[in-house]
VOKE-217021 format. One line per 4 residues: their letters; for each residue y, z, x negated of C-alpha. Coordinates in steps of 0.05 Angstrom, whole numbers, plus 5000, padded with zeros to 4 digits. Layout:
BEGIN
a	Y:Z:X; ...
This chain:
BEGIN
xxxx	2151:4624:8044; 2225:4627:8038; 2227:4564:7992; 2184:4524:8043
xxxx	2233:4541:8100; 2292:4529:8056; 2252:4455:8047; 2249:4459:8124
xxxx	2330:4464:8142; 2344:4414:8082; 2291:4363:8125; 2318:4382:8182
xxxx	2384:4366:8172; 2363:4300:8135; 2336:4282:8205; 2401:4306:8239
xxxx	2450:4281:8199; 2460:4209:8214; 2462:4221:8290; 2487:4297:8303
xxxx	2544:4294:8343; 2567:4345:8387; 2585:4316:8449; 2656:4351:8461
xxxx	2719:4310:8480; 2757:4346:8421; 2707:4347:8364; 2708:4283:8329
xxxx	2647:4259:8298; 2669:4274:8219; 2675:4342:8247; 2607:4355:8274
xxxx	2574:4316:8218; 2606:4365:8160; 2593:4427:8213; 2518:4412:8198
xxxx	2524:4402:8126; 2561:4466:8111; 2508:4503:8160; 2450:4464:8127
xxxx	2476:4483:8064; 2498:4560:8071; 2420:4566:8107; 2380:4539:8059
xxxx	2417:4557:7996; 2414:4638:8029; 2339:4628:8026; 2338:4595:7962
xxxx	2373:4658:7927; 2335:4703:7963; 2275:4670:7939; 2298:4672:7869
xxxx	2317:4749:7873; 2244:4762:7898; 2209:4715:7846; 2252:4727:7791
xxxx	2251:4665:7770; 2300:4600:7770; 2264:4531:7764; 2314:4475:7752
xxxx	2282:4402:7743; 2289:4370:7681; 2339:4311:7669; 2425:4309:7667
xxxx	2432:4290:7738; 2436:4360:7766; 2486:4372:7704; 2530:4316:7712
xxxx	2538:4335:7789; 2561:4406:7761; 2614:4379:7719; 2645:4340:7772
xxxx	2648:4407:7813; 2684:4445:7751; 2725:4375:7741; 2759:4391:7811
xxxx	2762:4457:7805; 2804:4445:7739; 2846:4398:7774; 2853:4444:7842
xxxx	2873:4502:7793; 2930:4451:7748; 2955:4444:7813; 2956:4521:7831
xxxx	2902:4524:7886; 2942:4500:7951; 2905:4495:8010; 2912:4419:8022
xxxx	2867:4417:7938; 2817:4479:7961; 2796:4457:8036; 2843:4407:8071
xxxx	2825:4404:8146; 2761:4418:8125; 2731:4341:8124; 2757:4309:8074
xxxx	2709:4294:8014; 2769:4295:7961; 2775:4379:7966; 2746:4429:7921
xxxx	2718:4451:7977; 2677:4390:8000; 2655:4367:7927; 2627:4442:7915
xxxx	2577:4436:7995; 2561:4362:7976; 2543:4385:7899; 2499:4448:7935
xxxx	2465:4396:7983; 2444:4356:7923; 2420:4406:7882; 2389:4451:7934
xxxx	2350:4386:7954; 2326:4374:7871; 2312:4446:7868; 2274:4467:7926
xxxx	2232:4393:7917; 2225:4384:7851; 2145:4390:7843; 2121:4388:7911
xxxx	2102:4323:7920; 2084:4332:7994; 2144:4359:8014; 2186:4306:7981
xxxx	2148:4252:8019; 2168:4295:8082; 2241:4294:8059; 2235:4213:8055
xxxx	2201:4209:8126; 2251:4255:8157; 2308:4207:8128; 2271:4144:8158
xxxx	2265:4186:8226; 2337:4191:8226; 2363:4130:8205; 2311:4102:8269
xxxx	2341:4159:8316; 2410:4129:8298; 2393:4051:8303; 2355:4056:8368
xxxx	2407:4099:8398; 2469:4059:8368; 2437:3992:8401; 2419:4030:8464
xxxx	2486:4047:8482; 2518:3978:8464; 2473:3949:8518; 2463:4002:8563
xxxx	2524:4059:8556; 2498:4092:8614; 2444:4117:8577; 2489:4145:8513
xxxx	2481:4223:8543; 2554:4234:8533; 2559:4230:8470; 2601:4170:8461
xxxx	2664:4160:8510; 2671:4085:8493; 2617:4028:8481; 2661:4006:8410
xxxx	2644:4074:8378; 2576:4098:8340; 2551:4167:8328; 2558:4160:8246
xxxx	2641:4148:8231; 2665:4083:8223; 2628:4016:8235; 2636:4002:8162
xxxx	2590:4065:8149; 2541:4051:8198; 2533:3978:8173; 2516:4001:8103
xxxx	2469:4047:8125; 2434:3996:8168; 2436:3959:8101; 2401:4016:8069
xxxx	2354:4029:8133; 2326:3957:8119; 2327:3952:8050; 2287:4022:8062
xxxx	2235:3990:8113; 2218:3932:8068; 2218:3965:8000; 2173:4020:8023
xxxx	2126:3989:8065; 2068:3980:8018; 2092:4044:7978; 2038:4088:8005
xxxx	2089:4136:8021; 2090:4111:8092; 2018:4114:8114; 1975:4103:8183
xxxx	2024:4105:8249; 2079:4120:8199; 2087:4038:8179; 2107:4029:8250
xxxx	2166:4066:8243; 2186:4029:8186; 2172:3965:8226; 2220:3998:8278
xxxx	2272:4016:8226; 2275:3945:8202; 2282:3914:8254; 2346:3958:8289
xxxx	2383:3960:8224; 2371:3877:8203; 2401:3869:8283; 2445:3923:8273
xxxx	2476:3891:8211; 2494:3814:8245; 2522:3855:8305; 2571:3894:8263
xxxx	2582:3832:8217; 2623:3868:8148; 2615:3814:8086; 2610:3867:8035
xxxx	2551:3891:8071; 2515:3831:8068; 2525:3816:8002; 2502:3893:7983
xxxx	2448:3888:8016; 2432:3823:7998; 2431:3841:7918; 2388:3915:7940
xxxx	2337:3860:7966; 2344:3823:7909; 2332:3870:7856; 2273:3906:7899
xxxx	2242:3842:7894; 2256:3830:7821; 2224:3895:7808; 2169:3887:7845
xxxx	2154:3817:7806; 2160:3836:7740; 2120:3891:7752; 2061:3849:7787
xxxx	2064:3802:7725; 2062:3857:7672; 2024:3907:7694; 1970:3873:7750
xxxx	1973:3803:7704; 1994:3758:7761; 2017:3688:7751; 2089:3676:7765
xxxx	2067:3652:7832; 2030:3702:7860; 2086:3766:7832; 2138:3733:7866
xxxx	2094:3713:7929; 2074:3795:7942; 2141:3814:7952; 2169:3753:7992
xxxx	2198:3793:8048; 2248:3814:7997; 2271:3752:7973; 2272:3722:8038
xxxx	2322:3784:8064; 2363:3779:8001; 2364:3700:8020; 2381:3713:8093
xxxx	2431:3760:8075; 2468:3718:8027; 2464:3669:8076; 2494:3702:8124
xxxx	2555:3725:8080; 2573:3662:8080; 2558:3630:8151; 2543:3695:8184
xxxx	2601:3682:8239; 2578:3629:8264; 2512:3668:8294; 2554:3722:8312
xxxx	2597:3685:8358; 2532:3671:8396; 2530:3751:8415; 2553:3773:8482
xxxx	2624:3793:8481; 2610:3859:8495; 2565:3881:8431; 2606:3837:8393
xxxx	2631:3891:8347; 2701:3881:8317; 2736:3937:8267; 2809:3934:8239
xxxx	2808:3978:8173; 2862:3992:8139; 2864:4026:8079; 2916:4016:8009
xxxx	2893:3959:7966; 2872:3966:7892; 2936:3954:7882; 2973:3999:7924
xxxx	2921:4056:7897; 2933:4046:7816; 3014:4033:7840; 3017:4102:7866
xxxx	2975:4128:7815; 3007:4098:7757; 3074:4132:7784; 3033:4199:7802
xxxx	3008:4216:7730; 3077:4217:7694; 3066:4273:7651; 3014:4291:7601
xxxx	2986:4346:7637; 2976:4305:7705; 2944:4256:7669; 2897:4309:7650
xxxx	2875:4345:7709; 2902:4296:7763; 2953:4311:7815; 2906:4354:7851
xxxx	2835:4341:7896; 2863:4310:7953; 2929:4307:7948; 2938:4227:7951
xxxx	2959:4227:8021; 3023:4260:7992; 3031:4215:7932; 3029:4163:7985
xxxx	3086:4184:8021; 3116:4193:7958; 3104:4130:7923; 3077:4076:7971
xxxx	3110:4007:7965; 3170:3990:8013; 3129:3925:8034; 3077:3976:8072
xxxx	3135:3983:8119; 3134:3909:8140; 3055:3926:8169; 3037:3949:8222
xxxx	3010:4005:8181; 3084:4038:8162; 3071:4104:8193; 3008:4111:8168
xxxx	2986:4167:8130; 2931:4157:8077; 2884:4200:8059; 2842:4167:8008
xxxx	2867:4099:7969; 2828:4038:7967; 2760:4076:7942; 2740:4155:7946
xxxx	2724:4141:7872; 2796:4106:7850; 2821:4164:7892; 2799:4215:7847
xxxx	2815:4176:7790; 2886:4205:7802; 2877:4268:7848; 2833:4296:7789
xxxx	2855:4256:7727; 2821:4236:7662; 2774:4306:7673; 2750:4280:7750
xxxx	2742:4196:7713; 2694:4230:7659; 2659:4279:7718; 2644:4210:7766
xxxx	2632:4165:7698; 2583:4210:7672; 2540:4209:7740; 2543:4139:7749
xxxx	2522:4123:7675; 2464:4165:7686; 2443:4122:7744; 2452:4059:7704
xxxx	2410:4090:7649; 2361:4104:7688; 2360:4036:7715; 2356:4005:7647
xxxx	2298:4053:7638; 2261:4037:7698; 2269:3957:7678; 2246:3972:7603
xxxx	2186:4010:7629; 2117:3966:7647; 2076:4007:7694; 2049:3986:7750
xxxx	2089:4008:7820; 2048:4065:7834; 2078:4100:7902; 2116:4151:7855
xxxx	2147:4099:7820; 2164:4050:7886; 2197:4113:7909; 2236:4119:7842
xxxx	2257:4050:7844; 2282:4055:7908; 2320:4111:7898; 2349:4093:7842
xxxx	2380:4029:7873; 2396:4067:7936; 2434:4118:7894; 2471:4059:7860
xxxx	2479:4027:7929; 2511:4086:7957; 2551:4101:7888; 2584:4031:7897
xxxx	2609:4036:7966; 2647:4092:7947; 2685:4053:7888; 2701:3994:7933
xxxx	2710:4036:8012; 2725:4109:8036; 2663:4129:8065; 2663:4179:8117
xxxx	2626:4255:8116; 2559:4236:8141; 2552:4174:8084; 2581:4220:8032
xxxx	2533:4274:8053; 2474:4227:8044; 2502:4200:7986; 2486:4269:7945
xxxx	2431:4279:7976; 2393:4214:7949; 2420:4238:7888; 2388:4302:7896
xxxx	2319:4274:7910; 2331:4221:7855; 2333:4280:7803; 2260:4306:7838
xxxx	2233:4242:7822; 2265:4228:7748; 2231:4297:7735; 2163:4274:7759
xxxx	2108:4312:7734; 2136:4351:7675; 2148:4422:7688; 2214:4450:7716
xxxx	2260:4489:7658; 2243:4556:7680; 2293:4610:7681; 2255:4691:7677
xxxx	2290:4758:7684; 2236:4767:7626; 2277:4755:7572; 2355:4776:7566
xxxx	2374:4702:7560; 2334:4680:7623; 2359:4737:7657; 2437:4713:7640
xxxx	2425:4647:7660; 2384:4669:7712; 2444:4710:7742; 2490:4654:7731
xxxx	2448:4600:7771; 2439:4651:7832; 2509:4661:7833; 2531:4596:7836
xxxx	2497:4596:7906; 2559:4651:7924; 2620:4597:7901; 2573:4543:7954
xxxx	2562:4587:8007; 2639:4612:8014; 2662:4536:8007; 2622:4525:8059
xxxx	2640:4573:8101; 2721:4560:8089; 2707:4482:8111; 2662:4513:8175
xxxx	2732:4561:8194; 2783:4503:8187; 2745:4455:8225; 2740:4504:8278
xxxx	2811:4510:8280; 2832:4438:8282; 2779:4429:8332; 2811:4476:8374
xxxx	2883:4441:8362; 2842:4381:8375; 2824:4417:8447; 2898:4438:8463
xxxx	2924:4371:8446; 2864:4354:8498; 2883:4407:8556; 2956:4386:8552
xxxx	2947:4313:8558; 2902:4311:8618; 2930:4381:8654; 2985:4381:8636
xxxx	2987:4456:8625; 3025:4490:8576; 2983:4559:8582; 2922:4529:8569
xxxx	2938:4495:8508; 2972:4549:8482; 2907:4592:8498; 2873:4540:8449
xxxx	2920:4541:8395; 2921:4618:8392; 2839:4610:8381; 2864:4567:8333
xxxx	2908:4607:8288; 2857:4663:8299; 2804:4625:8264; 2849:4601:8202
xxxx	2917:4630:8203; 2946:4593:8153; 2929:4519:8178; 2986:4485:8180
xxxx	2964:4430:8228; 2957:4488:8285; 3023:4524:8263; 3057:4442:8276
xxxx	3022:4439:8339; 3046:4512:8361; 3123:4495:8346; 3119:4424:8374
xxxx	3081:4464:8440; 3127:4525:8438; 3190:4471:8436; 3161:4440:8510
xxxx	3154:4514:8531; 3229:4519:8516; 3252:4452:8544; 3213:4479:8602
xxxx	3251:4549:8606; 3321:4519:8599; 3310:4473:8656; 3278:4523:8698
xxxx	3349:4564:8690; 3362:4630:8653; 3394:4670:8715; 3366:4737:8705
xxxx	3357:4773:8633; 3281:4779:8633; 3280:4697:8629; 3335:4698:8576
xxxx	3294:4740:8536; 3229:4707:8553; 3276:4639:8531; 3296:4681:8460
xxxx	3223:4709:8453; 3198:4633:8452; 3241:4607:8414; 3243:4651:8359
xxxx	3160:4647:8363; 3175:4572:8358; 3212:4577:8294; 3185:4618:8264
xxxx	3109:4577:8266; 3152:4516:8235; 3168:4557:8178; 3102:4593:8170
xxxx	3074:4513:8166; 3129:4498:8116; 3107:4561:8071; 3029:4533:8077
xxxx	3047:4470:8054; 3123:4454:8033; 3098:4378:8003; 3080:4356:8072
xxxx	3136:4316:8112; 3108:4326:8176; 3121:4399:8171; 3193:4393:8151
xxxx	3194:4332:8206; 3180:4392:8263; 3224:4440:8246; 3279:4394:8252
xxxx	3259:4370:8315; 3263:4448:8340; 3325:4455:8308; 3345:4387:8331
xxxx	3337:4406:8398; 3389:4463:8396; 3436:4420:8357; 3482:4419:8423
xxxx	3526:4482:8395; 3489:4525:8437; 3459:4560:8375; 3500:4571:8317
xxxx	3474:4532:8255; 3420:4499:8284; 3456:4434:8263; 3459:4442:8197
xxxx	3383:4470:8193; 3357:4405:8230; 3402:4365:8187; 3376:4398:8126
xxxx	3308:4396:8161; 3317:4322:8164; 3333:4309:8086; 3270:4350:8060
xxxx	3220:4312:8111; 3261:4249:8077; 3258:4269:7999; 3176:4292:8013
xxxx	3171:4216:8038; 3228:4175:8015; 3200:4106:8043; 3194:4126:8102
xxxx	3253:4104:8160; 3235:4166:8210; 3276:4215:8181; 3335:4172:8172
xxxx	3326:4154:8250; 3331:4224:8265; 3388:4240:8229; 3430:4179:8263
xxxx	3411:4210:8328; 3438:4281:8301; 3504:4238:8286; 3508:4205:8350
xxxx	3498:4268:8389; 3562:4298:8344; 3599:4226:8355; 3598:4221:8279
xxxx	3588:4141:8288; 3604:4127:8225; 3557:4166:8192; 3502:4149:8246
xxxx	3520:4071:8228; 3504:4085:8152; 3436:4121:8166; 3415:4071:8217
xxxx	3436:4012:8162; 3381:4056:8112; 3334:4068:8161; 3333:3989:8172
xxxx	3336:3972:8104; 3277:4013:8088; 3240:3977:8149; 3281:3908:8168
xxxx	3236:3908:8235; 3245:3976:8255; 3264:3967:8336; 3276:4037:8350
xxxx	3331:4041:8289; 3359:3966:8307; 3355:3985:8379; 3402:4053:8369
xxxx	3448:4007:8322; 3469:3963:8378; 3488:4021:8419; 3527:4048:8363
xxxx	3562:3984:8347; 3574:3973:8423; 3608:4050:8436; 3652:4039:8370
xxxx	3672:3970:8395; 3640:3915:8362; 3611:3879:8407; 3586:3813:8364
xxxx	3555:3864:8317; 3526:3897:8386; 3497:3838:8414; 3470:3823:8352
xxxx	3434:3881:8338; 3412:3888:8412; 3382:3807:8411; 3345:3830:8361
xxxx	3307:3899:8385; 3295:3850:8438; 3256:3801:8398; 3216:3849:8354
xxxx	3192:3880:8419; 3203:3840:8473; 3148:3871:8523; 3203:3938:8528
xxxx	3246:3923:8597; 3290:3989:8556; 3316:3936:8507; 3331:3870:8545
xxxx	3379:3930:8599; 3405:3943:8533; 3417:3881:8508; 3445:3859:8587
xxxx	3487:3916:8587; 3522:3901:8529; 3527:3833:8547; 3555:3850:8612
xxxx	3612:3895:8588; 3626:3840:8542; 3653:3799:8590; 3589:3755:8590
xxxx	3556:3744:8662; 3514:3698:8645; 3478:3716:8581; 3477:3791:8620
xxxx	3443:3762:8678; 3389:3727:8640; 3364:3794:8601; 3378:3835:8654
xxxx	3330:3786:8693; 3281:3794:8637; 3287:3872:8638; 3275:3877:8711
xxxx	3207:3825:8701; 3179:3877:8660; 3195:3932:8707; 3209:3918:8781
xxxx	3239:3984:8794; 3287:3992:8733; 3342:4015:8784; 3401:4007:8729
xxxx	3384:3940:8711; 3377:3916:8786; 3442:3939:8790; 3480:3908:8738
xxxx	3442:3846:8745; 3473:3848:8817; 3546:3868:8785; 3530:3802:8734
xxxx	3510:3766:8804; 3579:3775:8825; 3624:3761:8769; 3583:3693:8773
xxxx	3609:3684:8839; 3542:3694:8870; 3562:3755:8933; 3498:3736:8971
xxxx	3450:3742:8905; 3494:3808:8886; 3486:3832:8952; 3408:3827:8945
xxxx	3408:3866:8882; 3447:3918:8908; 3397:3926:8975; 3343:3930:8923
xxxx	3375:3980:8888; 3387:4021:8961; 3318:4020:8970; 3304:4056:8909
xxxx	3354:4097:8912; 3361:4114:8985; 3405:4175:8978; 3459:4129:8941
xxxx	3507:4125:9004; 3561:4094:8955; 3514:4034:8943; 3513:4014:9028
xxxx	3585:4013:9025; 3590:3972:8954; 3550:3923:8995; 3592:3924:9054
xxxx	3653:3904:9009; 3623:3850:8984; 3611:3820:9058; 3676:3842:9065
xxxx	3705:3799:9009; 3726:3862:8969; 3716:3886:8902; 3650:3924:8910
xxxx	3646:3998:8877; 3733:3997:8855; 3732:4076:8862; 3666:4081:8837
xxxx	3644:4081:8756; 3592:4015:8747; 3558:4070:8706; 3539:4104:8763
């Protein structure tokens, strides 16, 4: 009874899966999807044990599949434990697929699915209608909300997002929805009213796959087609003794997708400019190349030992920051932070090292040997052995787009388990290895197996606890942006720290939060002592959650990046030392990531608030030479150039900020500005013109553009500018009598600072 509800929740969630969402502004859709994993898996594998304890018995299914999943799980743990266990290696924010963590629930998914199916036939072809149920759920609800988001129940907030992860992932798994629909159709595992549903799934994922339009899905698809239909021939001519003709005629649907598909690889674009505009789907990824990935690796596994075990499970988004090429900074891309390189497989080629390469090699050498077996074998396609064909491609399918792409949770999750009911079917009908309490061996082993279930079970419940906590940061980042209200979000990030106390993410989010409380204090005033110590109680609180981040995870810049800012913030002189700690602050956010400009921004602005212009000058110059088109660092140059008196050197730096962004009205003032005190009218008036196009009520630049007006000799175009400015300022009584100068053919403003 337990087993056969334990088969149940692993269905269940099968049929979830691809389209559970929960439909919460701050819970992003990895989040939900790996929220039903970890519960699918700490359900069913509580039952599974506690079915074993009653029976006494272990049955495992017979083949190396199940074993060559547990060696990638001790591969990582070997690897997490080289690298001394940090929490980034064991759990991450709980979805990433690279942690011990993950690997452990997706291993338990796939082997609770080949242990709890393996000999019951029925139940497996439940599993495999439960998948096609979900994979339709997910097409037909996908396609309903691109034409009709009305009808998306609120699960979706925008008509460019789907209910899976990226569009990448949901286009291969329309390409293994309709590979699915054709290959099984005459399988006899899809019987009655059941083919209809097939028909359905079909015919939403082939339309699902021109709409989202990726080449590499084509082309995989196109070759799953392909080979279903090779299969199916050569089978039809040995076994059934068909001519040539006829084998390849039975399966023609195949051929005729893997045609179509190939087809549309090519000249696909063409129909897909025919789509309305609005279910034209269009995705920017952006992930490192193969290059970029085996550049930071090859600098990553230095020593013997890392070469070994790896740098640790997923620890490549700080051997990015580490190691990434300069060029990066030329992309749009700069500031990104990676966490996987250009494949989840060529990640871990790295993060676990020559022990994770053997783990991954081992399982996908399996799959190609049982592929060579299934071609070497001549039976007929009996439904058992449709369904193992399928599989077995659908594995290698899978398998592949995790070489070549970064899935996300839910294709991950699915991923394992096809490789879970892949090992049910390479078992067939021989008899489970069998493991009794009878014997004192059995009962060893027999131990061992049901206590693997406790490792799975607390893994899963670790990656349940920090996504609860970063969806709760998720909900104060949320409450803050649309309330505005301090309380509220800190209510939120309190939950948050509650749930996982040593999250680093919600002890960022609590400094960065607790420094607006401050800012929000000072201005307020400190006139009595209860608000100066409310002031000393918050910002000691403040600190002290940038350090407790630090002490999580020291190799992550944005922690150091925080503090500083906190400390940064009270580098006025108002607190003694704060300089130096923001400063210092500064340099380990810089060493953590050494390519990246931020940092060296930061401490130019630390500079210029002291007046050290020199040394602002020579950080800004690194800053830029680390990223020639950084605005913001170009931008704060010409200002320093212009207050130490070069004012070519200003300009120049100024015409530039201008050109790399030249929507900001900020940096054609600055550029007029400088201009102006320059001595040049004309050249001001012209940016300041530009600035003031961008914003109409940029009081300072109306202004100057109206002092420019009248160094050109233009009073009644000056006197204009100046009225504007009035009227935006209407308390400015200085500014009526500026203009009544002017008419009064005196210098306007003489006692009064242009500044002003």
């Amino acid at each position: 009874m337990l087993d056969g509800i334990a088969r149940l929740v692993i269905a269940g969630g099968v049929a979830l899966l691809p389209f559970f969402v929960l439909p919460l502004p701050w819970m992003a859709v990895s989040q939900s999807k790996m929220l039903l994993v970890v519960s699918v898996v700490i359900v069913a594998g509580i039952l599974w044990a506690a079915a074993r304890l009653f029976e006494g018995a272990v049955h495992l299914p017979r083949g190396a599949l199940l074993y060559a999943g547990l060696f990638l799980v001790i591969a990582y743990a070997l690897s997490a434990g080289f690298a001394g266990f940090p929490t980034n290696s064991l759990v991450g924010q709980g979805i990433e697929q690279d942690t011990l963590a993950a690997v452990i629930v997706l291993y338990a998914a796939f082997a609770l699915t080949s242990v709890l199916f393996v000999g019951h036939t029925a139940a497996l072809r439940m599993l495999v209608h439960a998948f096609a149920i979900g994979l339709t759920a997910l097409f037909a609800y996908q396609m309903l909300y691109l034409f009709v988001p009305a009808a998306g129940f609120g699960l979706l907030t925008s008509p460019t997002n789907n209910i899976l992860g990226s569009w990448h992932d949901l286009g291969i798994l329309a390409g293994l929805g309709l590979f699915m629909a054709a290959a099984l159709f005459r399988s006899g595992i899809f019987i009655g009213y059941w083919r209809y549903l097939l028909v359905a799934l079909g015919a939403l994922a082939l339309f699902l796959l021109f709409i989202i339009h990726f080449n590499d899905v084509f082309w995989g698809t196109a070759a799953l087609c392909f080979l279903g239909w090779m299969a199916a021939m050569r089978s039809n001519m040995q076994s059934d003794s068909l001519s040539f003709k006829d084998a390849a005629l039975r399966p023609i649907a195949l051929l005729v997708l893997s045609v179509v598909l190939a087809l549309s690889a090519l000249f696909g674009t063409s129909v897909w400019d025919k789509f309305p505009e609005s279910i034209r789907i269009s995705e920017i990824e952006v992930r490192p190349s193969w290059q970029g990935t085996f550049d930071v690796g090859r600098q990553s596994l230095g020593a013997p030992a890392s070469l070994l075990f790896g740098t640790g499970p997923n620890s490549f988004i700080r051997e990015w920051g580490m190691h990434k090429p300069v060029g990066v900074n030329s992309t749009p891309f700069w500031n990104t932070d990676f966490n996987f390189g250009v494949g989840i497989i060529p990640t871990s080629v790295f993060t676990a090292g020559i022990v994770g390469t053997l783990a991954w090699a081992s399982l996908i050498f399996i799959v190609l040997g049982l592929m060579l077996r299934f071609v070497r074998e001549v039976r007929p396609l009996s439904t058992g052995r449709t369904l193992f064909g399928f599989l077995l491609v659908a594995s290698a399918y899978a398998i592949l787009f995790h070489m070549i792409y970064t899935p996300g949770v839910g294709l991950s999750a699915i991923t394992f388990i096809l490789l879970g009911m892949l090992a049910v079917v390479v078992a067939g009908d021989r008899q489970p290895r069998t493991l009794s309490t009878a014997s004192v061996k059995g009962a060893t082993l027999f131990a061992v197996v049901v206590l693997l279930a406790v490792p799975a079970a607390f893994a899963a419940g670790l990656i349940g606890r920090e996504i609860a906590s970063n969806a709760l940061v998720n909900k104060a980042s949320v409450s803050f942006n649309q309330s505005g209200s301090v309380s509220d979000a800190h209510a939120a990030i309190s939950s948050a720290l509650a749930v996982s106390p040593r999250n680093d993410r919600a002890h960022r989010a609590a400094a960065e939060l607790g420094l607006v409380e401050f800012m929000q204090g000072v201005s307020t005033g400190t006139d009595t002592d209860e608000a100066r110590a409310q002031l000393q109680q918050t910002l000691q609180t403040t600190i002290q959650h940038g350090l407790t981040a630090i002490s999580i995870d020291d190799a992550n810049y944005q922690n150091w990046l925080v503090l500083a800012q906190v400390y940064g913030s009270l580098a006025d002189g108002s607190v003694e030392g704060a300089y130096e700690q923001a400063k210092e602050n500064y340099q380990r956010a810089f060493d953590a990531n050494p390519n990246n400009p931020v940092p060296k921004l930061r401490l130019a602005q630390l500079a210029i608030a002291r007046n050290e212009i020199a040394e602002a000058r020579t950080l800004l110059t690194d800053a830029i030479t680390l990223k020639p088109d950084f605005a913001a660092a170009i931008f704060l140059l010409s200002q320093v150039e212009a207050a130490d008196g070069k004012g070519d050197a200003a300009v120049q730096a100024a015409a530039t900020a201008v050109q790399l962004v030249p929507d900001d009205p900020l940096g054609w003032f600055n550029l007029g500005y400088i201009l102006y005190v320059g001595g040049s009218y004309q050249d001001a008036a012209a940016s300041l013109e530009q600035a003031i196009m961008r914003a109409t009520d940029y009081s300072n630049a109306v202004f100057f553009l109206g002092m420019s007006y009248y160094q050109l000799g233009r009073p009644d175009d000056a006197i204009s500018a100046f009225q504007r400015v009035l009227e935006l300022n209407p308390s400015e009584a200085w500014l009526q009598k500026g203009i009544e100068d002017i008419r009064a053919g005196v210098t306007p403003f003489a006692e009064t600072p242009a500044e002003e």
